[in-house]
C-alpha positions as a Markdown table, in Angstrom:
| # | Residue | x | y | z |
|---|---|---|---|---|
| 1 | Unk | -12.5 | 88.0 | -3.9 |
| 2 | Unk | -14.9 | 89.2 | -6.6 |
| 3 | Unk | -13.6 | 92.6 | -8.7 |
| 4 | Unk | -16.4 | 94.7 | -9.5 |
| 5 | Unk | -17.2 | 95.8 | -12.9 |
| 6 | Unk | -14.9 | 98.5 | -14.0 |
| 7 | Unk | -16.3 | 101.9 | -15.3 |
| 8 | Unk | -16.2 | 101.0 | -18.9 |
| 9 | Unk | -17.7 | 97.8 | -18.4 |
| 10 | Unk | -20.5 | 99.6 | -16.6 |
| 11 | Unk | -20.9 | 102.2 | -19.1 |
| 12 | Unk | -21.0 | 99.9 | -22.1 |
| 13 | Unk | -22.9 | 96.5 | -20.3 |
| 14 | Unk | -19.5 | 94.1 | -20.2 |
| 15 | Unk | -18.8 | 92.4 | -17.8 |
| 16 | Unk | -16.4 | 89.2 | -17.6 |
| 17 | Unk | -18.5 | 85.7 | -18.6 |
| 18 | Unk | -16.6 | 83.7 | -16.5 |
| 19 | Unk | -17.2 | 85.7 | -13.3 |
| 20 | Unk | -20.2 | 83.2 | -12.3 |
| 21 | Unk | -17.2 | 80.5 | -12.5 |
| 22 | Unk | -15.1 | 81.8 | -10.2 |
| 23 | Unk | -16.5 | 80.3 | -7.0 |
| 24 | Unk | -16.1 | 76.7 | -8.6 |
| 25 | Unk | -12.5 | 77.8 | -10.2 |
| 26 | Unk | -11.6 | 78.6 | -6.1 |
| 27 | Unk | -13.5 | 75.7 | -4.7 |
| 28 | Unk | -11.5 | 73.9 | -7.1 |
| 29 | Unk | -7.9 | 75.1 | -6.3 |
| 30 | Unk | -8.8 | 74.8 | -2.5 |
| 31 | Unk | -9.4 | 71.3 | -2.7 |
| 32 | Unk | -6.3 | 70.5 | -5.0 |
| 33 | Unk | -4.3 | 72.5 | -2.0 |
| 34 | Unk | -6.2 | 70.2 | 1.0 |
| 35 | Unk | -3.1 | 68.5 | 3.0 |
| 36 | Unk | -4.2 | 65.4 | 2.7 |
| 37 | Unk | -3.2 | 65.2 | -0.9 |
| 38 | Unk | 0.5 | 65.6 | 0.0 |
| 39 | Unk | 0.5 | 63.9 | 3.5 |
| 40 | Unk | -1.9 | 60.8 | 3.2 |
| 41 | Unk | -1.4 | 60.8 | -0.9 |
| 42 | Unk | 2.1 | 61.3 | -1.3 |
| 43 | Unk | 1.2 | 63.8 | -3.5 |
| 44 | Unk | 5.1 | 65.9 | -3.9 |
| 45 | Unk | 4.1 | 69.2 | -2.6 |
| 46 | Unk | 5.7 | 71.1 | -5.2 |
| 47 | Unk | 4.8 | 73.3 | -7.7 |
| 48 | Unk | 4.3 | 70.3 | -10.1 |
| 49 | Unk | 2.9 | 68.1 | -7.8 |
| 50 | Unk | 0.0 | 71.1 | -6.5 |
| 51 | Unk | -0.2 | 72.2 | -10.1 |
| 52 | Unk | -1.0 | 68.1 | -10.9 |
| 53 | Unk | -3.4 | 67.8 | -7.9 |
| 54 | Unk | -5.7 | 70.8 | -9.0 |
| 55 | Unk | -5.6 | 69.6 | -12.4 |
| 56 | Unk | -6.9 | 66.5 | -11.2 |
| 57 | Unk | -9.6 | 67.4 | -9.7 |
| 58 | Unk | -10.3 | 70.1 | -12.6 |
| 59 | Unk | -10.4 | 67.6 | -14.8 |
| 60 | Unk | -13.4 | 66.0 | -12.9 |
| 61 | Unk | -14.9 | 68.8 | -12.6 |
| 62 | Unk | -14.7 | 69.4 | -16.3 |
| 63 | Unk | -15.9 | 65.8 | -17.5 |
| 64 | Unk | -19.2 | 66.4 | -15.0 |
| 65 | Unk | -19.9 | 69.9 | -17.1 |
| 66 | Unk | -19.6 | 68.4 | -19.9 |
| 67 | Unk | -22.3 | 65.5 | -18.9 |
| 68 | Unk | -24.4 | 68.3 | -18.3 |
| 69 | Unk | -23.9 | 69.6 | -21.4 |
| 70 | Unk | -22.5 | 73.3 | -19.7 |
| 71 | Unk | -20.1 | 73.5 | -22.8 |
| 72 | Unk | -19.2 | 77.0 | -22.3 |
| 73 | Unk | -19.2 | 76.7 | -18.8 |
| 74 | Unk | -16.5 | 74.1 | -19.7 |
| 75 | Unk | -14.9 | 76.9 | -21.7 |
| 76 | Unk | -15.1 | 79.7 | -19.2 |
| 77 | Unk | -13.8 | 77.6 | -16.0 |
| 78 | Unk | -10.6 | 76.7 | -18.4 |
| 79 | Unk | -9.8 | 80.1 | -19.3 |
| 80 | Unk | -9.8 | 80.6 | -15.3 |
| 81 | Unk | -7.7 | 78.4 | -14.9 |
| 82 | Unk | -5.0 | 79.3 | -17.5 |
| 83 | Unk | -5.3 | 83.1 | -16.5 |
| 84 | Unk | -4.7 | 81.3 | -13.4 |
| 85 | Unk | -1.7 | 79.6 | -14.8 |
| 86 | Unk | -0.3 | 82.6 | -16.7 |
| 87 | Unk | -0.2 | 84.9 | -13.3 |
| 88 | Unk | 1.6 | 81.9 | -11.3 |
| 89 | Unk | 4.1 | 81.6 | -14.1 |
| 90 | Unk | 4.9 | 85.1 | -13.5 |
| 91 | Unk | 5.1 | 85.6 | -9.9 |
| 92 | Unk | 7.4 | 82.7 | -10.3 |
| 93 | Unk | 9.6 | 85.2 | -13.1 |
| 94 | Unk | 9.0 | 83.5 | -15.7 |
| 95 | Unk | 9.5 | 86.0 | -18.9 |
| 96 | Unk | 7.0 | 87.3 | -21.0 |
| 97 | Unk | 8.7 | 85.2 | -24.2 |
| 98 | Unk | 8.0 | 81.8 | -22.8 |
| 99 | Unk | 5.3 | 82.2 | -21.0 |
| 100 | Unk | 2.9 | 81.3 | -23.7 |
| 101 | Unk | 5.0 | 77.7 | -24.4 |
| 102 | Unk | 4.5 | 76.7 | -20.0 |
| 103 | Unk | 0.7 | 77.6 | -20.7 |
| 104 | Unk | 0.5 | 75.5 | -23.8 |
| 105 | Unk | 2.1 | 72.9 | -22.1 |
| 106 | Unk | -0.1 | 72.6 | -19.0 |
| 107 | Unk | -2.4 | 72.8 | -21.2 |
| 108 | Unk | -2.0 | 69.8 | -23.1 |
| 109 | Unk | -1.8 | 67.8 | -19.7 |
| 110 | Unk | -4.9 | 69.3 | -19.0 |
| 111 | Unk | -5.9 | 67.3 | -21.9 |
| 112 | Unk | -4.2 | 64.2 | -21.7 |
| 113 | Unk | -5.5 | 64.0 | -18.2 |
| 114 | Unk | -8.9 | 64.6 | -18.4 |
| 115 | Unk | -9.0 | 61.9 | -21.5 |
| 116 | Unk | -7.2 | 60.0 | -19.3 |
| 117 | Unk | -9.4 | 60.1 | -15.9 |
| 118 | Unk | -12.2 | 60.0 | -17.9 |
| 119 | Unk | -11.4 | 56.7 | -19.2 |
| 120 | Unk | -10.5 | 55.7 | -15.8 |
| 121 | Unk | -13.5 | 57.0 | -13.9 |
| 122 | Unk | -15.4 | 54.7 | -16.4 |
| 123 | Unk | -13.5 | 51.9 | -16.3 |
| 124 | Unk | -11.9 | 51.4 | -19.7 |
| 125 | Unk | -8.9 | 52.0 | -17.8 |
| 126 | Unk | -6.8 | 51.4 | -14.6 |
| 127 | Unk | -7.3 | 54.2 | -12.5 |
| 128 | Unk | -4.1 | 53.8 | -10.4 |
| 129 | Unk | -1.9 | 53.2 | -13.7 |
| 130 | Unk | -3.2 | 56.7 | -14.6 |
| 131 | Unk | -2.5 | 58.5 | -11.6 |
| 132 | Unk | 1.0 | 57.1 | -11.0 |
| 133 | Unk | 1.1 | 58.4 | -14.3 |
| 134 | Unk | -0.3 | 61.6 | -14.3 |
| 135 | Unk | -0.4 | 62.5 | -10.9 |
| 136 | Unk | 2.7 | 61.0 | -10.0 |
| 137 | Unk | 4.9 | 61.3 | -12.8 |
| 138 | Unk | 6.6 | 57.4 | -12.8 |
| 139 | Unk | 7.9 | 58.1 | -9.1 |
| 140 | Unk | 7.9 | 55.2 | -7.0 |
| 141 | Unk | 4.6 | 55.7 | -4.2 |
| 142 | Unk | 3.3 | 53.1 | -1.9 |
| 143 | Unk | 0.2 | 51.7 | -2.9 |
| 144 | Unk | -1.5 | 53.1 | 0.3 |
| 145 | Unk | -0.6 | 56.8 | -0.8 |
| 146 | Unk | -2.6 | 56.1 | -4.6 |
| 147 | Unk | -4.9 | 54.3 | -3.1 |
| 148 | Unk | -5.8 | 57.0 | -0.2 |
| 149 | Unk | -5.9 | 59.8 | -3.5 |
| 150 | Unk | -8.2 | 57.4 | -5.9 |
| 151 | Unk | -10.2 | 56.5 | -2.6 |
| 152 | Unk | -11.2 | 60.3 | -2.4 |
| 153 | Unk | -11.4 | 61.3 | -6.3 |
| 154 | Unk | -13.7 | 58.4 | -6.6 |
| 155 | Unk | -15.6 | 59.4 | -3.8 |
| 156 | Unk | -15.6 | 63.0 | -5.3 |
| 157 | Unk | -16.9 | 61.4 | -8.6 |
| 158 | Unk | -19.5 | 60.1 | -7.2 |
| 159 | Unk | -20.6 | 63.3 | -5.0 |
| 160 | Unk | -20.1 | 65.4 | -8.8 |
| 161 | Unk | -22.8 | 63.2 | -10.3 |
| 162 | Unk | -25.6 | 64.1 | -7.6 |
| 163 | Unk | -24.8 | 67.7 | -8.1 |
| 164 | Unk | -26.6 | 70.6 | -10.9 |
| 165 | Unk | -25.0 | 72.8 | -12.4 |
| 166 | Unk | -26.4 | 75.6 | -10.2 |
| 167 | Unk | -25.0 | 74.0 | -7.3 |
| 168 | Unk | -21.1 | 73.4 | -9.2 |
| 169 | Unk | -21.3 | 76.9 | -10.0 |
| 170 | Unk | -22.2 | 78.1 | -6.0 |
| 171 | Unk | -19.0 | 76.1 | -5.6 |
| 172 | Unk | -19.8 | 72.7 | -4.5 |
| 173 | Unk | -17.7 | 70.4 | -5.7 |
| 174 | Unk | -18.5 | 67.3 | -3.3 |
């Protein structure tokens, strides 16, 4: 739910950039949550494995801003997410001292795996070496299970690339 401007923000014109993201940011998360994922995908529901699912599809989501050239869309819907990231780590208790290493972590597989989808999506790589890599971790899953999750992120690919910017930012993600 959107948080209205506080009082200072009114009085002196701030408000948060990023606001206009947040309806992609949610659509975002509510897709990497869909049970599909961890029934027909073999996606481990765990923390991990939702935290690797939304990344997954964040990472598409990125890679189609960035073909728009939204840069600092880019930039805004990444702080959403590790704001997003910080709160989870500390509902979950983790302290205040380590907090920062987790977020610099997950954010470095943010990176890896947006390099690494992005070469798969255009085909210098094998898309199913990269998710049983990224998305999997090196478990053993049935090829059924990575192929029912590429099946749908390559579907979603190919729904990103009809959509504006306008309508990412409404929230439609495919």
């Amino acid at each position: 739910m959107p948080s209205s401007p506080s009082f200072l923000q009114r009085l002196f014109g701030r408000t948060d950039a990023r606001r206009g993201l947040r309806p992609l940011y949610h659509a975002v998360v509510a897709e990497g949550r869909q049970p599909h994922w961890y029934l027909d995908g073999a996606v481990p529901d765990t923390l991990d494995g939702r935290f690797d699912m939304i990344v997954a599809i964040l990472a598409q989501v990125l890679i189609r801003l960035e073909q728009l050239g939204a840069a600092q869309d880019s930039v805004w819907l990444t702080e959403l997410f590790v704001d997003d990231m910080d709160g989870q780590l500390r509902q979950e208790g983790i302290g205040d001292v380590v907090v920062g290493k987790h977020v610099g972590r997950m954010m470095s597989a943010l990176g890896g795996r947006i390099s690494a989808y992005r070469d798969a999506l255009t085909g210098e790589a094998d898309f199913a070496v990269a998710l049983r890599r990224n998305l999997y971790r090196g478990e053993t899953v049935g090829d059924d299970a990575v192929a029912h999750v590429e099946g749908a992120l390559r579907t979603r690919w190919t729904r990103l690339g009809c959509l504006t910017r306008d309508a990412l930012l409404a929230g439609d993600i495919g």
